[in-house]
N, C-alpha and C positions, 0 to 999 in steps of 0.2 A: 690300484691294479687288482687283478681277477685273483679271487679265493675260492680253493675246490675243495669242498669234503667228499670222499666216494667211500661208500660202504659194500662191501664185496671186492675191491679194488685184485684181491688174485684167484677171484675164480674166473670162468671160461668167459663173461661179458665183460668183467673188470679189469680183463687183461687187455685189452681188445681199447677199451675205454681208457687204459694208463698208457697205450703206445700212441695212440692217437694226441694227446693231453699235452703229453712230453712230445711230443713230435713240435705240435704247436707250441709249445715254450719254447720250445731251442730255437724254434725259427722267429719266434718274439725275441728271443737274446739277440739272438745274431743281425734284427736290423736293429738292434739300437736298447730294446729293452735291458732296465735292470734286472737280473737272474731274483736277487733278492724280493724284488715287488711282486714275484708269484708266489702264491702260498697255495701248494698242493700236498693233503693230507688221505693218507688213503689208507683203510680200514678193513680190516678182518679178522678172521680166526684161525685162519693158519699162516706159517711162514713161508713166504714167495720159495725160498730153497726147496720146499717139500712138497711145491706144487706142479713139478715136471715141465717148468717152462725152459726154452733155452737159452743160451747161456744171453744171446743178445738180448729178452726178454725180461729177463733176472738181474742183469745191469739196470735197466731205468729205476726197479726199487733201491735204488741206492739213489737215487737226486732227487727224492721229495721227503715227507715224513711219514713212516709209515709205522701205523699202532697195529700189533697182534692185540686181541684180547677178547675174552666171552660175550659174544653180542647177545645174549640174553641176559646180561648184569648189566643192572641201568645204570650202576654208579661208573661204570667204564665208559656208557652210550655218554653220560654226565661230561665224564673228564677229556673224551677226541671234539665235543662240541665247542670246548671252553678254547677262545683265542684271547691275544695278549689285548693290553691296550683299549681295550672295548670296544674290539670290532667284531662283525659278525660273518657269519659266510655271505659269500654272494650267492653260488651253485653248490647244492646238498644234491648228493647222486645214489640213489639207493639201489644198487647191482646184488642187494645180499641177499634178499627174500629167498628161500630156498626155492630152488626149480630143477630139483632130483626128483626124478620119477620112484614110484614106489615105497615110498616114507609110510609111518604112521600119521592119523588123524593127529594126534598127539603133537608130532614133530611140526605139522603144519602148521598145528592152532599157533606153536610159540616160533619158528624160524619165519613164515610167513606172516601171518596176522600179528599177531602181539610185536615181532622186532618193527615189523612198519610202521604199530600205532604209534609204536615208542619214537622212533626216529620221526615221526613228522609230529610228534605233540612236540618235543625237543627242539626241531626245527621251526615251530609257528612259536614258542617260548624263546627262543634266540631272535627272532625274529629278521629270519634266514632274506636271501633274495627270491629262490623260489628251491622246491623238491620235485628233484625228474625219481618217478616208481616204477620200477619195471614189473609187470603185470605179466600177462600171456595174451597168447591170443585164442588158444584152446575153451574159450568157455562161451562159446554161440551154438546157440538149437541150428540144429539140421537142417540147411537151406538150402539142399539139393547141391547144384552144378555154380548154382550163385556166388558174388563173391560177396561177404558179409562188409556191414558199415559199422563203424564206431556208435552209433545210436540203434545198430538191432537187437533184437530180444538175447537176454542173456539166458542160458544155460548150460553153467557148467559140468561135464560131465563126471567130474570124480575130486578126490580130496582135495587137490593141491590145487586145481584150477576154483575150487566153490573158495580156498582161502582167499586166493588173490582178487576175485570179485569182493569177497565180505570187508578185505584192507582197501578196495580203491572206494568202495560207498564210503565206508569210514573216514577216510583219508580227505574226500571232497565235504566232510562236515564239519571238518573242524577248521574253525573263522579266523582270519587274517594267514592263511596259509595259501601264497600262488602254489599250484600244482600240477605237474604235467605227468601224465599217467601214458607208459607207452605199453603196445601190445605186439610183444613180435611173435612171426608164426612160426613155421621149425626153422631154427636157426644152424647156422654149419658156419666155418670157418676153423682155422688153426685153433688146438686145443679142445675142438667137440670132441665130447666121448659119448655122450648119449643119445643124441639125433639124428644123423647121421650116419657117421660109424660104424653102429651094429651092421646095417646094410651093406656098407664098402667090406664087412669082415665076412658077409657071406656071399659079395661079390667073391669074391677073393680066395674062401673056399672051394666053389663051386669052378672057379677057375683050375684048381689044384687039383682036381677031380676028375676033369675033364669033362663036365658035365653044364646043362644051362641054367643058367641063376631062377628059383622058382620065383612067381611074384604071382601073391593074393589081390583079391578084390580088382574092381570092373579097371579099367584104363582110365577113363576119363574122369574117374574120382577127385574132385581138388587137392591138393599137397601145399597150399602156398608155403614158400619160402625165403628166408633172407638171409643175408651175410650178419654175420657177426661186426664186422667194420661198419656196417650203415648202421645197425644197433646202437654202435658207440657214438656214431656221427652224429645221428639225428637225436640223441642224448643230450649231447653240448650245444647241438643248435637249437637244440628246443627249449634248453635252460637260458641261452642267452637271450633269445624271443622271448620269455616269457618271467623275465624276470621282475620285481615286484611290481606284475597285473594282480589284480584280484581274482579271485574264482580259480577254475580248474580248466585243465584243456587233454582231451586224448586222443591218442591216435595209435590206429593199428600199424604195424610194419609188416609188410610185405614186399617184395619185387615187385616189377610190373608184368615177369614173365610167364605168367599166369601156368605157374608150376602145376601137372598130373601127375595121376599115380604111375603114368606112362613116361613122361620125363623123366621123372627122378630116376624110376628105375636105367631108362634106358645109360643115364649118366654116369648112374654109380657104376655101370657092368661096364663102361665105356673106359672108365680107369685100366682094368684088366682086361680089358679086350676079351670078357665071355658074352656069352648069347643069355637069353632072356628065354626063359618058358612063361608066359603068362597061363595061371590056368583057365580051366575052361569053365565055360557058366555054370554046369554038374557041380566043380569042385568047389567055386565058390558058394553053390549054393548048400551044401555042407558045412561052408565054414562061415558060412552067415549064421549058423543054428548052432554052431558049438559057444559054449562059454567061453567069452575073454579069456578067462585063466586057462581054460582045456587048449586054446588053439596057442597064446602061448609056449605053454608048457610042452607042447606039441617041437615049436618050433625052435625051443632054445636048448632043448634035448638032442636034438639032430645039429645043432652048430657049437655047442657049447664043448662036448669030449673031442671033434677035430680039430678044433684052434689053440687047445692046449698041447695038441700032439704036435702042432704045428711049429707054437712058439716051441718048445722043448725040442722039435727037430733043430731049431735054427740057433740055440743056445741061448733065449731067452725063459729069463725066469722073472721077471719085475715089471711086466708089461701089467699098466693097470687100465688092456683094452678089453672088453668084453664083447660078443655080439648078443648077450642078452636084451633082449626084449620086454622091459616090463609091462604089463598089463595097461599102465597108463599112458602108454605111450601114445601118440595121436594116429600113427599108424594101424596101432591093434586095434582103434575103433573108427578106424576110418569109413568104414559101409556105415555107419549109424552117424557119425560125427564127422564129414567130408572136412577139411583143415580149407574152405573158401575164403582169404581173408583178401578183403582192398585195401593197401596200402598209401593210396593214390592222394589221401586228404592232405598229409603233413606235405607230401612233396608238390602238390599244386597252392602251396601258400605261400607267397614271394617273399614273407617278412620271415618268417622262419630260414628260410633260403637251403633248404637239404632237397641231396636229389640221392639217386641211387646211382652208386657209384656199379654194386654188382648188379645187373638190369636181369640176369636170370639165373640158376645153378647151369654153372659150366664144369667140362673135364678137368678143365685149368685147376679150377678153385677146389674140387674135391682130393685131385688129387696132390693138391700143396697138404692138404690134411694128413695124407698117406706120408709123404714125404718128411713132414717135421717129427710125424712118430716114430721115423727109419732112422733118423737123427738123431735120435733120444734114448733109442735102444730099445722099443716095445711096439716093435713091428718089422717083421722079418722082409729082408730085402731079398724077392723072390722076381 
């Protein structure tokens, strides 16, 4: 029976990826399967308690095995790969790669490149069924209105995206290791803090205000996007498609709802019911010529002291929401780096068998995001 290792198992993909998992286990017990004959092991650095999931959420770390410990010490990465009896994993799921915006070069070299080399030298040295990577999809040259292929020119534009290209070259070089490299574009779902987010908090503002939500850069700019569910989906369906093949296989994740800088926005403001000021071509054409960090810093200046006054009106002090902006965000360089990604490859391939459950960003799904952080206590119900 199916053996899961996942590494990142409680942050915002490995949540997503442990409900899903467990969802399918129980419904494997319940027609027949032994609970016993699944072996689901899941991996990280912090404790599920300390990671703001809810309560229904934080129950499933309780029905599998789950190791805290420094995924930059190998002799830990050593001891979650060792199973009894001499067997090995089937699906090794790697959700940890860091994919925080705004780190050090530093931080990338070893949370992205170095734990990946480690965890797939470890997994071809076990000699795993196959390793699903999760990558980005932020690292394609500027192809206008287009939506980019899994085989176009790479280039990444900043730290974190040049690491996870240098880990997925890497990753496809080392021999006897099946490998499926996935690439999602901006992701949302329950638990996003980063993608997101920040925009629903200055919908949300701007609501509060009385005033219309500003929004940069042209309309029709690419946004592509995806759920975090189909993330976790096409994760397990790609591991079992692709288990000991030889070679490598990847594919980008996107919807098929060919997300604009005009959808999204129009969706997030759709949550609170404000209006949209898009600006005019003057203004953006100012803020094509200001530096990343200047427009920024611009922007998180003006959202950053009302949301604190906000939560502290409403008797919130431990919201760890922010509407900051970092500079690497795909947003902030959206005029230079349009986010066009086609997602279409994995889901027109019948053996794989993943489709997109969420087909575009809807009011529904954003504002389930609003919703679970009202739940939690770090977001005020206004």
């Amino acid at each position: 029976m199916p053996s899961y290792l996942v590494f990142g198992c409680a942050n915002f993909y490995g949540r997503a990826l442990v409900q899903q998992l467990c969802k399918e286990r129980d419904q494997a017990v319940g027609a027949g399967d032994d609970l016993q004959s699944w072996t689901i092991r899941g991996v990280d650095k912090v404790l599920p308690q300390l990671a703001s999931f809810p309560q229904s959420v934080l129950a499933l770390y309780n029905t599998f095995d789950y190791r805290m410990g420094n995924l930059r010490n190998h002799e830990f990465l050593q001891q979650v790969f060792s199973l009894d009896q001499g067997r090995t994993w089937d699906y090794v799921i790697n959700f940890a790669a860091e994919h925080k915006f705004g780190q050090s070069a530093q931080v990338y070299e070893h949370d992205v490149y170095r734990l990946s080399m480690a965890i797939g030298q470890l997994a071809a040295q076990s000699n795993v069924g196959v390793l699903v990577q999760l990558s980005t999809a932020h690292v394609f040259k500027n192809k206008g209105s287009a939506r980019h292929a899994e085989d176009d020119r790479l280039e990444p534009p900043n730290e974190l995206s040049m690491a996870h290209v240098r880990a997925e070259k890497e990753l496809m070089g080392i021999a006897s290791l099946p490998l499926v490299v996935l690439r999602p574009a901006l992701c949302y779902g329950p638990g996003d803090r980063q993608n997101v987010v920040p925009m629903l908090i200055a919908a949300l503002l701007s609501k509060v205000d009385g005033e219309k939500m500003p929004v940069l850069w042209d309309k029709d700019l690419c946004v592509s996007t995806v759920h975090v569910d189909d993330v976790a989906s096409a994760a397990l369906k790609a591991a079992r498609w692709f288990c000991r093949k030889p070679g490598s296989a990847v594919f980008n994740l996107a919807d098929p709802g060919d997300t604009t800088n005009a959808r999204l926005a129009q969706s997030v403001a759709a949550v609170f019911g404000c209006e949209l000021n898009f600006h005019s071509s003057a203004v953006n054409f100012i803020a094509k010529r200001l530096k990343t960090a200047e427009l920024t810093e611009e922007v998180n200046e003006s959202l950053l002291g009302p949301w604190m006054d906000l939560l502290a009106a409403h008797g919130i002090s431990n919201s760890t929401l922010s509407p900051y902006l970092d500079q690497e965000h795909p947003y902030c360089r959206l005029e230079s780096y349009p986010l066009g990604v086609d997602g279409s490859k994995i889901a027109r391939n019948p053996d794989v068998g993943f489709k997109y459950t969420h087909q575009q960003v809807t009011v529904e799904a954003l504002r389930a995001i609003v919703e679970e952080f009202q739940e939690l206590g770090q977001w005020p119900r206004i």
